[in-house]
Short mmCIF file of the C-alpha atoms (twelve columns), coordinates in Angstrom:
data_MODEL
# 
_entry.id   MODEL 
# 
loop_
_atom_site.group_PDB 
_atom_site.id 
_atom_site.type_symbol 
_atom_site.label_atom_id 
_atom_site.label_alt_id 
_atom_site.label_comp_id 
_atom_site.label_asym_id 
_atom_site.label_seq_id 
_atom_site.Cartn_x 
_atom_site.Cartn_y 
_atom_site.Cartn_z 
_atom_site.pdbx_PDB_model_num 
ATOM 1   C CA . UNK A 1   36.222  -12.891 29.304  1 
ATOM 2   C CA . UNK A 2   34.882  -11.154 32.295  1 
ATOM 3   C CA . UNK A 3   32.992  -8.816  29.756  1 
ATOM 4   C CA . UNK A 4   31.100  -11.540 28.091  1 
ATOM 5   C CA . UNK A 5   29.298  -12.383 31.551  1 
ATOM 6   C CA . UNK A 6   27.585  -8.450  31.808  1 
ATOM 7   C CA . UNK A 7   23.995  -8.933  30.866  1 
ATOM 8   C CA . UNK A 8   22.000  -5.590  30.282  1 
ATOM 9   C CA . UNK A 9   18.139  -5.418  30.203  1 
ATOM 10  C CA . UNK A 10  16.448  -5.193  26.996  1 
ATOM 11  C CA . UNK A 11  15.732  -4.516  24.376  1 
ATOM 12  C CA . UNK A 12  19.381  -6.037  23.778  1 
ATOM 13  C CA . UNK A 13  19.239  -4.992  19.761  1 
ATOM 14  C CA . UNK A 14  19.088  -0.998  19.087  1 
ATOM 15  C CA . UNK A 15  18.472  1.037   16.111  1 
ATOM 16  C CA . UNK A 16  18.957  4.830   15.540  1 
ATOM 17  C CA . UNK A 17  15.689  4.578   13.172  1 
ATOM 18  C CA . UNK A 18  12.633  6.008   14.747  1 
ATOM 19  C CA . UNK A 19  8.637   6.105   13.499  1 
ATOM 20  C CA . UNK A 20  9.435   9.332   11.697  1 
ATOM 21  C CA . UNK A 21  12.308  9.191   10.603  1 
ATOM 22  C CA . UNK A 22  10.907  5.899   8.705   1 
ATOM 23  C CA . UNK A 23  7.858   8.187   7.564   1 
ATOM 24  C CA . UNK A 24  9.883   10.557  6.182   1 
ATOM 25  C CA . UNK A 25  11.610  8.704   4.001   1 
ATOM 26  C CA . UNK A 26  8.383   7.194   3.009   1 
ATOM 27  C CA . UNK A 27  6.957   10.558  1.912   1 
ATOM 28  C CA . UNK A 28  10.427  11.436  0.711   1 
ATOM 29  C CA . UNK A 29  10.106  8.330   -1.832  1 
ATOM 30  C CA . UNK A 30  6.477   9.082   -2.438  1 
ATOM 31  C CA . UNK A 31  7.255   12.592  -4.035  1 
ATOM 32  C CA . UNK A 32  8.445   11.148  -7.781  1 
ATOM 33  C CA . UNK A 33  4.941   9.513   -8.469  1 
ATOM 34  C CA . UNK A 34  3.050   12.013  -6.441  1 
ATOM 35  C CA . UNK A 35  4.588   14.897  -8.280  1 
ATOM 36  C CA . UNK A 36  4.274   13.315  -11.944 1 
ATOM 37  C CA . UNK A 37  0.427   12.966  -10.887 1 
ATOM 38  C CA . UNK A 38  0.295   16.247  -10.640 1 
ATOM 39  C CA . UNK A 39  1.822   17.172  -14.001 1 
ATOM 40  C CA . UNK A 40  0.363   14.630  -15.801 1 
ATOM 41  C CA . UNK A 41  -2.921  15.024  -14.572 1 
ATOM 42  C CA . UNK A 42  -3.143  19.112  -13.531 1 
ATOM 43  C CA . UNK A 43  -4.146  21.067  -10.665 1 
ATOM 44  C CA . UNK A 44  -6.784  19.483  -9.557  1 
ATOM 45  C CA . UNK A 45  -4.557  16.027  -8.473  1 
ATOM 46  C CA . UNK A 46  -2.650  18.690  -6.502  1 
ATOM 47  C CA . UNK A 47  -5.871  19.926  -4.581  1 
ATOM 48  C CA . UNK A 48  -6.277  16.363  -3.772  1 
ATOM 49  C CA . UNK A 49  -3.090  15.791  -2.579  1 
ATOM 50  C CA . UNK A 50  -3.070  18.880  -0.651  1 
ATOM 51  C CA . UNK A 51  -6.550  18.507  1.196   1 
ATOM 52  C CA . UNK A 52  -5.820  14.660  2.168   1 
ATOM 53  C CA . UNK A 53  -2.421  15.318  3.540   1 
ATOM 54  C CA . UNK A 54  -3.888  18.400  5.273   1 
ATOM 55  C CA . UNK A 55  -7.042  16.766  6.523   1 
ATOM 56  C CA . UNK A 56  -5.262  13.996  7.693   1 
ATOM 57  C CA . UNK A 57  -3.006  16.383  9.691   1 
ATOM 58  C CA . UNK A 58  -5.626  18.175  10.945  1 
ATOM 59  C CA . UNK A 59  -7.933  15.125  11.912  1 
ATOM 60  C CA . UNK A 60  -5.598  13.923  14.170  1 
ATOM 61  C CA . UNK A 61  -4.557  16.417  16.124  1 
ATOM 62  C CA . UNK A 62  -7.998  17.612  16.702  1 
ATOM 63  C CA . UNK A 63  -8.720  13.473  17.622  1 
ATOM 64  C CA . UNK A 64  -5.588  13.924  20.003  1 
ATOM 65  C CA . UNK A 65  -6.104  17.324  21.727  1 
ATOM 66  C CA . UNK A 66  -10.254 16.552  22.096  1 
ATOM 67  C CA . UNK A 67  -8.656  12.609  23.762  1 
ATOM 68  C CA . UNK A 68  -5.985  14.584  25.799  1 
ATOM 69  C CA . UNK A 69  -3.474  12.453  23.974  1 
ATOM 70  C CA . UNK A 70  -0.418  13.038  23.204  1 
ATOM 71  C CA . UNK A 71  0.080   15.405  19.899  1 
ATOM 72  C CA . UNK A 72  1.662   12.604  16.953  1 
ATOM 73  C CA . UNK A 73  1.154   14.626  13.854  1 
ATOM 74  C CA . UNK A 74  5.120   15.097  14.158  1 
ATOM 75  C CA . UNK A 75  5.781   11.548  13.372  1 
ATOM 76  C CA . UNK A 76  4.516   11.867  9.621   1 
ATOM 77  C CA . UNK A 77  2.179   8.808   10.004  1 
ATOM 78  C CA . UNK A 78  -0.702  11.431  9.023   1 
ATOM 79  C CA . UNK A 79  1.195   13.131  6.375   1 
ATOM 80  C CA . UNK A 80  1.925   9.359   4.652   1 
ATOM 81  C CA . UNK A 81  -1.413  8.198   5.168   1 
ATOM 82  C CA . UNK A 82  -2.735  11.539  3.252   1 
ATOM 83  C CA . UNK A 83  -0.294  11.439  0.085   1 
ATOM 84  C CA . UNK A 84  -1.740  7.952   -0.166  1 
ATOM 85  C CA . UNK A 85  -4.852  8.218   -0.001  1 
ATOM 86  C CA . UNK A 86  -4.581  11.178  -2.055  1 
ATOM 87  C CA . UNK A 87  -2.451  9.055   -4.954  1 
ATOM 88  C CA . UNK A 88  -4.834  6.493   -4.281  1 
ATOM 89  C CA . UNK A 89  -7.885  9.175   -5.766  1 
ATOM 90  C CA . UNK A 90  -8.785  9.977   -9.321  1 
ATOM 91  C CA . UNK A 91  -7.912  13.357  -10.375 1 
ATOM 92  C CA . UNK A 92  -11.832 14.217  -10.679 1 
ATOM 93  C CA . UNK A 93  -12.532 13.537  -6.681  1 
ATOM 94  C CA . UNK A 94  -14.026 16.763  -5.542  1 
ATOM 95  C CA . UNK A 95  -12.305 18.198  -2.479  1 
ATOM 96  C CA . UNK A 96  -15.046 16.819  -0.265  1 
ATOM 97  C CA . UNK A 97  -15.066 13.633  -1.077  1 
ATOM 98  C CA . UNK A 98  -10.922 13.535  -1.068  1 
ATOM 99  C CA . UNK A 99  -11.331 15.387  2.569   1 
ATOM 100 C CA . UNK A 100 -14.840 12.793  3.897   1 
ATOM 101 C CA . UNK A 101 -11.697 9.841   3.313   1 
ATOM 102 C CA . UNK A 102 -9.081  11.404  4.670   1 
ATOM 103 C CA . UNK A 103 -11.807 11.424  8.008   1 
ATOM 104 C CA . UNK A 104 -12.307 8.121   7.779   1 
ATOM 105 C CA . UNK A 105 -8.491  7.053   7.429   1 
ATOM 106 C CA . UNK A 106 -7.370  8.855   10.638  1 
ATOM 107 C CA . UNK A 107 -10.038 8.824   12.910  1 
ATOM 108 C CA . UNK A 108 -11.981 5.521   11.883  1 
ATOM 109 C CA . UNK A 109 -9.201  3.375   10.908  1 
ATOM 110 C CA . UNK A 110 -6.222  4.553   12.967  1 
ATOM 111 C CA . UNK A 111 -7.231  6.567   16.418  1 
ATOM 112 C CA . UNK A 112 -10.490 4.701   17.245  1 
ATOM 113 C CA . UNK A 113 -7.976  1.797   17.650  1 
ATOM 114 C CA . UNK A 114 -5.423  3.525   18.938  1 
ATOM 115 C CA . UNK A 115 -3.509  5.468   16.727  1 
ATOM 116 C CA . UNK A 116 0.018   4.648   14.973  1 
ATOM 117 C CA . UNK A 117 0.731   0.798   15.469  1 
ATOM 118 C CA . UNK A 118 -2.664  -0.342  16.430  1 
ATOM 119 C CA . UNK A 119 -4.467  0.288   13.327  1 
ATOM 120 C CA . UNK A 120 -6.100  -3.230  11.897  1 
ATOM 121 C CA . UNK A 121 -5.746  -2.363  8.067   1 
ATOM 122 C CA . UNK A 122 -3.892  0.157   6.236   1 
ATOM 123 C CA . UNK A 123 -5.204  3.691   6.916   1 
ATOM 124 C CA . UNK A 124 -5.458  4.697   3.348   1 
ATOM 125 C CA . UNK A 125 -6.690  2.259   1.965   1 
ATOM 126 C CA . UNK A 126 -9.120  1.976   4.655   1 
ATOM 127 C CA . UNK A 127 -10.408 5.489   3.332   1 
ATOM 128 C CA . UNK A 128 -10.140 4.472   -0.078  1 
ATOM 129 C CA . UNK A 129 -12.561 1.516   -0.127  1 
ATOM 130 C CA . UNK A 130 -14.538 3.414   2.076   1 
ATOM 131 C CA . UNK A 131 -14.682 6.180   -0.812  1 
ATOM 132 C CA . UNK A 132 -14.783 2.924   -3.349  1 
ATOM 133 C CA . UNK A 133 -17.943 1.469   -1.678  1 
ATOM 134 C CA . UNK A 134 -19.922 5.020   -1.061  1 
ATOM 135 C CA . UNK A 135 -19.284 6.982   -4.245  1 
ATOM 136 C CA . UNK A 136 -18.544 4.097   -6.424  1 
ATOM 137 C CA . UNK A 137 -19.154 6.351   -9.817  1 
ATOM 138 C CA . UNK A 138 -16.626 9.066   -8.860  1 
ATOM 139 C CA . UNK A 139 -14.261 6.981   -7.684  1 
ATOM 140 C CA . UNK A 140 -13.761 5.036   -11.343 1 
ATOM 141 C CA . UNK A 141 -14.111 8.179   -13.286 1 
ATOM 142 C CA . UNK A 142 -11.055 9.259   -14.501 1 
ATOM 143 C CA . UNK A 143 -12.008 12.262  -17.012 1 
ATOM 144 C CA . UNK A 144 -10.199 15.675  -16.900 1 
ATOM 145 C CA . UNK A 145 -10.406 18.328  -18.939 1 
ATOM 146 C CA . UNK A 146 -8.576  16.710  -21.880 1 
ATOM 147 C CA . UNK A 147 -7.471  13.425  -20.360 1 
ATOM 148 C CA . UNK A 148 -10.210 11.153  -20.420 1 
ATOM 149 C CA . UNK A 149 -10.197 7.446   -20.843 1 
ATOM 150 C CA . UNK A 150 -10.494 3.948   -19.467 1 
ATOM 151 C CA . UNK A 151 -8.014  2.693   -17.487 1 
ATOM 152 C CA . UNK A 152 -5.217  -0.095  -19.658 1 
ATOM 153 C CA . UNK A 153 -6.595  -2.853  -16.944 1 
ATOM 154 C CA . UNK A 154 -10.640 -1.917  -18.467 1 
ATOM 155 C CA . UNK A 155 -9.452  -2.237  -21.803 1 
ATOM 156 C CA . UNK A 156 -7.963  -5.474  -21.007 1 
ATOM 157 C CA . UNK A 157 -10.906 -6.340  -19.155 1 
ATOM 158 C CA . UNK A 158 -12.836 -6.377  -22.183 1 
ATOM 159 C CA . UNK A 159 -10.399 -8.597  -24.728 1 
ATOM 160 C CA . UNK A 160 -8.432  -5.410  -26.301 1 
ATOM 161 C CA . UNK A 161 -5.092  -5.904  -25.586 1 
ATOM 162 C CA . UNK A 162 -4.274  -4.379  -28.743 1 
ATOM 163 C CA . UNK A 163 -5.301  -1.335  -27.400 1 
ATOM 164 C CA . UNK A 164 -2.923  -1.383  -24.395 1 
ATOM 165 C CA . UNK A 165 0.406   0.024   -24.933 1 
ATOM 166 C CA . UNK A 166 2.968   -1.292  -22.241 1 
ATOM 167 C CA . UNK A 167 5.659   1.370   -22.906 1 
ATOM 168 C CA . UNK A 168 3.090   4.621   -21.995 1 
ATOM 169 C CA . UNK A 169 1.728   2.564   -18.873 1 
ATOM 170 C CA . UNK A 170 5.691   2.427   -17.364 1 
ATOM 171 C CA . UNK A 171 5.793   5.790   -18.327 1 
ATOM 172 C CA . UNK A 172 2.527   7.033   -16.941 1 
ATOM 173 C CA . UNK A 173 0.817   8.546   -19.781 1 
ATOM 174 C CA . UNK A 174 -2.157  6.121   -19.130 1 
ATOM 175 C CA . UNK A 175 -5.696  6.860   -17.343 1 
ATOM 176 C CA . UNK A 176 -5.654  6.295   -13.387 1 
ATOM 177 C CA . UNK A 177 -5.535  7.327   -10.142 1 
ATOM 178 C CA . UNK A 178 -3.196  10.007  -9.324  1 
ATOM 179 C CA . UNK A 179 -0.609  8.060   -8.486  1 
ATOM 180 C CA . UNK A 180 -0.196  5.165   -9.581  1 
ATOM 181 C CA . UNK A 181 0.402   5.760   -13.246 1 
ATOM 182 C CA . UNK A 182 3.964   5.631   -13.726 1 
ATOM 183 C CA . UNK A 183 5.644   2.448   -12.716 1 
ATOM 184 C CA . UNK A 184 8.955   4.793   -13.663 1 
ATOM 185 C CA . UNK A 185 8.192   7.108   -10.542 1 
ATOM 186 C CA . UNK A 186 7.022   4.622   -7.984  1 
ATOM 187 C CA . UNK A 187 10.265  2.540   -8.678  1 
ATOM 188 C CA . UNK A 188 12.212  5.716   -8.007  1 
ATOM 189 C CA . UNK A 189 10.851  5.838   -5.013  1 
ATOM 190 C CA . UNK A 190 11.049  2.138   -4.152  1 
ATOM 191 C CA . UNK A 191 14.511  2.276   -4.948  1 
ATOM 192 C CA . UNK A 192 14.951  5.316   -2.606  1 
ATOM 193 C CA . UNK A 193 13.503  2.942   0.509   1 
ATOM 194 C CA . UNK A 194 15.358  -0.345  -0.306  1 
ATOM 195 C CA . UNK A 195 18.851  2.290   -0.211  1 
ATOM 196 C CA . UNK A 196 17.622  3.380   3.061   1 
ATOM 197 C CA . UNK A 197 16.818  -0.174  4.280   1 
ATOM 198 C CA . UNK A 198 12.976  0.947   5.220   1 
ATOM 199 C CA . UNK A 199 11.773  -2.070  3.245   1 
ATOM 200 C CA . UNK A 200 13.517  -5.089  1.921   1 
ATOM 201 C CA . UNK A 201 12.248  -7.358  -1.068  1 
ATOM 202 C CA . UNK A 202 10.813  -10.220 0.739   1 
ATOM 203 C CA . UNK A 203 6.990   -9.109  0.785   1 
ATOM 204 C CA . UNK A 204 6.796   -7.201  -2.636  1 
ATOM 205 C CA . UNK A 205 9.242   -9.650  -4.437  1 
ATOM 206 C CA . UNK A 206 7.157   -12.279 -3.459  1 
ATOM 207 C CA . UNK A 207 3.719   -10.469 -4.169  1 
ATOM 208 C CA . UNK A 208 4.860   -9.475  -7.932  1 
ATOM 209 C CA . UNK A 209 6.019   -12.907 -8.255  1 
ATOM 210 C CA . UNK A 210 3.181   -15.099 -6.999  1 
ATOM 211 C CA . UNK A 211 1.092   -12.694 -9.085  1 
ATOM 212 C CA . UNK A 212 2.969   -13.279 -12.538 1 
ATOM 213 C CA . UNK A 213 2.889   -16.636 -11.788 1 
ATOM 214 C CA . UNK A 214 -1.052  -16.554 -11.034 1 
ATOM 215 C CA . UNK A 215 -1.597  -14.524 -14.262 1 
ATOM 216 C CA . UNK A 216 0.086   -16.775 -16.250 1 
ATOM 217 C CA . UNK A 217 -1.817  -19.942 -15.242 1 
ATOM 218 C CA . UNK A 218 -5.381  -18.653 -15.124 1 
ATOM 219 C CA . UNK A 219 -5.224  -15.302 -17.042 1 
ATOM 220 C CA . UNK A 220 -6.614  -16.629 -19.947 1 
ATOM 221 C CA . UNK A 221 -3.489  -15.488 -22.260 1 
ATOM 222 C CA . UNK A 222 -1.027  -17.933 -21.497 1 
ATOM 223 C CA . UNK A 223 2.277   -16.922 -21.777 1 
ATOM 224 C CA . UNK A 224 1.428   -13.819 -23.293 1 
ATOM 225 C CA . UNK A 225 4.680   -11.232 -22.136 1 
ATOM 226 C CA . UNK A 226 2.794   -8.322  -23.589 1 
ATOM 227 C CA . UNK A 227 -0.339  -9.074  -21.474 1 
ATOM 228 C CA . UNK A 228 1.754   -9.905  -18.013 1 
ATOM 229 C CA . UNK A 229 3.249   -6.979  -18.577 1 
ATOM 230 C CA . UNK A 230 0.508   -4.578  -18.544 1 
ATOM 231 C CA . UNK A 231 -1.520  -6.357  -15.885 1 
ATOM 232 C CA . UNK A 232 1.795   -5.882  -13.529 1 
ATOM 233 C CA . UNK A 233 2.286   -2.522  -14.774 1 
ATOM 234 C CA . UNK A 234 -1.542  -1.443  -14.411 1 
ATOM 235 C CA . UNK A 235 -4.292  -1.087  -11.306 1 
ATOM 236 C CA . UNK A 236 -1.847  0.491   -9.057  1 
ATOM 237 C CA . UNK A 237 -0.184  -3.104  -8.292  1 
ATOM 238 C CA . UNK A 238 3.386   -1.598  -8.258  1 
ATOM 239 C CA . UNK A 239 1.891   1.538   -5.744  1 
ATOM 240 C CA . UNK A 240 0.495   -1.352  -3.580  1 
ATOM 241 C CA . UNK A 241 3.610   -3.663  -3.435  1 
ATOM 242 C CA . UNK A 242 6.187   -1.149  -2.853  1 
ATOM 243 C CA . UNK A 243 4.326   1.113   -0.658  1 
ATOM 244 C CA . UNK A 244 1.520   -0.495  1.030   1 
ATOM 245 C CA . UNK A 245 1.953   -3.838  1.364   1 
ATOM 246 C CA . UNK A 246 5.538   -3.084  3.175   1 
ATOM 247 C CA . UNK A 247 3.302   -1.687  5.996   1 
ATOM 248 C CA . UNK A 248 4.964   -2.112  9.460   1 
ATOM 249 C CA . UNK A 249 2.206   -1.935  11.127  1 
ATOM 250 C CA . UNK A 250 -0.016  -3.591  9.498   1 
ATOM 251 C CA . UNK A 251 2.139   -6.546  7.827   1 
ATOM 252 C CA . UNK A 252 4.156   -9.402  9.517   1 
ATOM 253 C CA . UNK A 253 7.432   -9.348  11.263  1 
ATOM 254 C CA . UNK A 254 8.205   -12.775 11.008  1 
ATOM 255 C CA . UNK A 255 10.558  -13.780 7.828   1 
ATOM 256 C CA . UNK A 256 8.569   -16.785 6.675   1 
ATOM 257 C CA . UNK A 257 5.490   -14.825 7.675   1 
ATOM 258 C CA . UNK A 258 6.195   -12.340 5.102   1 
ATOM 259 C CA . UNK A 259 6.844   -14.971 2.511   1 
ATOM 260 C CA . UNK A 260 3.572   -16.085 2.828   1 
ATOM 261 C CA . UNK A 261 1.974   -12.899 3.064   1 
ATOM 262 C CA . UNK A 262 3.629   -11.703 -0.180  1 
ATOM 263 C CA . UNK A 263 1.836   -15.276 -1.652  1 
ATOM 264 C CA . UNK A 264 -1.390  -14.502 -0.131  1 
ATOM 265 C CA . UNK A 265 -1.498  -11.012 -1.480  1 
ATOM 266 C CA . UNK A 266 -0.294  -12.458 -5.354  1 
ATOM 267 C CA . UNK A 267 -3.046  -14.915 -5.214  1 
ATOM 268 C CA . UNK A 268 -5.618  -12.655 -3.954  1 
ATOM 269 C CA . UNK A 269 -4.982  -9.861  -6.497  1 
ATOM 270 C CA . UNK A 270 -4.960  -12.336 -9.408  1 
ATOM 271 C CA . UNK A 271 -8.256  -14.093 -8.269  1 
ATOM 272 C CA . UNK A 272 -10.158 -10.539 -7.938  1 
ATOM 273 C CA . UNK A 273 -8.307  -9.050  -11.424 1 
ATOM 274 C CA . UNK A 274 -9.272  -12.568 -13.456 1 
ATOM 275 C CA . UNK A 275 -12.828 -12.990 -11.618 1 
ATOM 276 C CA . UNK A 276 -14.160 -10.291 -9.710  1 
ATOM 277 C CA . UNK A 277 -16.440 -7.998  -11.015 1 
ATOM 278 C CA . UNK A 278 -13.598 -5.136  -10.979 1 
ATOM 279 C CA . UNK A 279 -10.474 -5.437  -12.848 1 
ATOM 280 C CA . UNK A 280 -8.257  -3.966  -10.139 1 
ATOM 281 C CA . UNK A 281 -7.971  -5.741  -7.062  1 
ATOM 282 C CA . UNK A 282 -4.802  -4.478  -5.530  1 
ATOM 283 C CA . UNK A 283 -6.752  -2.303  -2.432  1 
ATOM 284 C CA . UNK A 284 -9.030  -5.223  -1.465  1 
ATOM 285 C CA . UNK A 285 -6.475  -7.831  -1.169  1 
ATOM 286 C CA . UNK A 286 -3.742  -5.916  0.868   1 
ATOM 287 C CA . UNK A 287 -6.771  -5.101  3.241   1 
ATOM 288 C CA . UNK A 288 -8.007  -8.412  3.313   1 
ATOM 289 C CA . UNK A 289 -4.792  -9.688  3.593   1 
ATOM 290 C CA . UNK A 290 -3.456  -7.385  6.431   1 
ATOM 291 C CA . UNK A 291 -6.518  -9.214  8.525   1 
ATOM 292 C CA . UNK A 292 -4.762  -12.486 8.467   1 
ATOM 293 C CA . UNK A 293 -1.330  -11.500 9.371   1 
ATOM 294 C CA . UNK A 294 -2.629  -12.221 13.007  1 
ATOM 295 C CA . UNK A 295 -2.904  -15.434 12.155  1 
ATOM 296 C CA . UNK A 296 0.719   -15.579 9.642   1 
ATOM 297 C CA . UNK A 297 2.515   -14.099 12.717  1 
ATOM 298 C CA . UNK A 298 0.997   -16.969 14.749  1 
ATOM 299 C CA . UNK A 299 1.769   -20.088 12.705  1 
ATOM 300 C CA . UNK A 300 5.480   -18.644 11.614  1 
ATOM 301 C CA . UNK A 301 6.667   -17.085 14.772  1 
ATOM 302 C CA . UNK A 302 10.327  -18.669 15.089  1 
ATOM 303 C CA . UNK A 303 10.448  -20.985 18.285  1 
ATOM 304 C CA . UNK A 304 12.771  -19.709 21.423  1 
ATOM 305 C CA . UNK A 305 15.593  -20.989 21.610  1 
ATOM 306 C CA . UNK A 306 16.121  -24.057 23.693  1 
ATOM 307 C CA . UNK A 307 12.395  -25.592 23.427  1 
ATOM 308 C CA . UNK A 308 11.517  -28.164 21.262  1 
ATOM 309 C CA . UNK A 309 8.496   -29.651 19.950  1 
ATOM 310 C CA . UNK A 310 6.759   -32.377 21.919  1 
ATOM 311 C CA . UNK A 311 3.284   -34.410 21.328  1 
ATOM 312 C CA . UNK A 312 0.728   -31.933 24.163  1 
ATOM 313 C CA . UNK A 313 3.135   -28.826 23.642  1 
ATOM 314 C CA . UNK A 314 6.095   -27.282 24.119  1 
ATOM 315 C CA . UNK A 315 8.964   -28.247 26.338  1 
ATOM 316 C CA . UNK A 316 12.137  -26.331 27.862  1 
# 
């Protein structure tokens, strides 16, 4: 009994995970889609997934040694951030333009604000809409050498969903960025982070859900299954719930929070894919989303135990 009286100082809950061991397995689980990029699409997706992991690297430790801060390229935030971006690319992207976004991920979005865990947005995809709005014709041109083609979610886009065939897009044998092609490989790897308890499926159940459930009210099919399918199969959706969207940094902690950040993202990505001017959607409304979860965390932060809720605030 005497036991149960010993207090110790917090934090009172510990966990043998640490920052890079958590990054690891995230690049671990990133390898199956990364590396059938690469042999679907050639050796040029593998130059861009070389120079935006290595620029990445490179950007900040250079950032860290000129700031006299301490070196964090060995927590594999940098290395994550690059095979993102990089899957997040079209095989075309000259090295330049992959390495300019890489840059901007590290130094812009992360260290200006403070590096790992003060970032605003997600890094990546902070580079890639920064690559999205700048070069805006080489980032939706997806010919090389003899894969060319528009993307299932443009042929959808303009009423030929008889030209969109479901099975290839699971597979990957579809146009695309880099990564995001085979819904196959990314699950592989999704499957690899719920084992290892990085992510659960509270905010990309609830994402792919509120988006079917969008899609099917205002998608202008109905309940078309062949149609759902595609759109949840297409535009990197299943890259951006599994990977991105389960952001630490950038997404809530709170349970409930999460719940309605997984419905915010849904909506958003279904109101940009059915009336937006592109028909992808999935980069714009995790960024938009991640700057509300401020505002999630505040509304759904769990109340401490022993207050209760009076009329002029809070009382003990």
């Amino acid at each position: 009994m005497s036991d149960l009286r010993k207090v110790s100082s917090s934090p009172h809950i510990r966990d043998k995970a640490t920052s890079s061991n958590i990054m690891r397995d995230v690049a671990i689980a990133l390898l199956p889609a990364a590396v059938f990029g690469v042999v679907h699409f050639g050796m040029n997706a593998l130059i861009v997934l070389l120079v935006t992991v290595a620029v990445c690297v490179a950007t900040e430790y250079i950032y860290e040694k000129l700031m006299h801060k301490p070196v964090t390229v060995g927590d594999f935030s940098a290395v994550v951030t690059g095979l993102l971006l990089g899957m997040n690319l079209p095989c075309s992207a000259p090295w330049w333009m992959a390495a300019l976004g890489s840059v901007f991920a590290i130094l812009v979005v992360k260290q200006l604000f403070g590096g790992l865990g003060q970032n605003f947005m997600n890094p990546a995809l902070g580079g890639r809409c920064f690559l999205m709005i700048s070069f805006a014709g080489r980032m939706t041109n997806y010919a090389y050498d003899t894969f060319t083609g528009a993307t299932p979610l443009a042929v959808l886009r303009e009423g030929e969903s008889a030209g969109v065939d479901v099975l290839q897009m699971v597979i990957g044998n579809t146009a695309g960025m880099i990564g995001e092609t085979s819904v196959i490989a990314i699950l592989i790897g999704a499957a690899y982070l719920l084992w290892r308890g990085v992510i659960d499926l509270r905010i990309p159940g609830t994402y792919l859900v509120t988006f079917a459930v969008f899609m099917l009210l205002f998608g202008g099919h109905g309940f078309d299954g062949t149609y759902l399918a595609a759109q949840l199969a297409g535009g990197g959706l299943m890259l951006g719930a599994w990977f991105m969207a389960t952001d630490y940094v950038t997404s809530p902690i709170t349970p409930a929070g999460q719940i309605v950040y997984g419905v915010i993202l849904g909506i958003l990505t279904g109101i940009f894919r059915c009336f937006g001017a592109s028909p992808e959607g999935v980069s714009y409304a995790i960024i938009f989303s991640n700057l509300l979860v401020p505002l999630i965390e505040r509304f759904t932060i769990p109340m401490a135990f022993g207050k209760v809720k009076v009329k002029g605030g809070n009382r003990s």
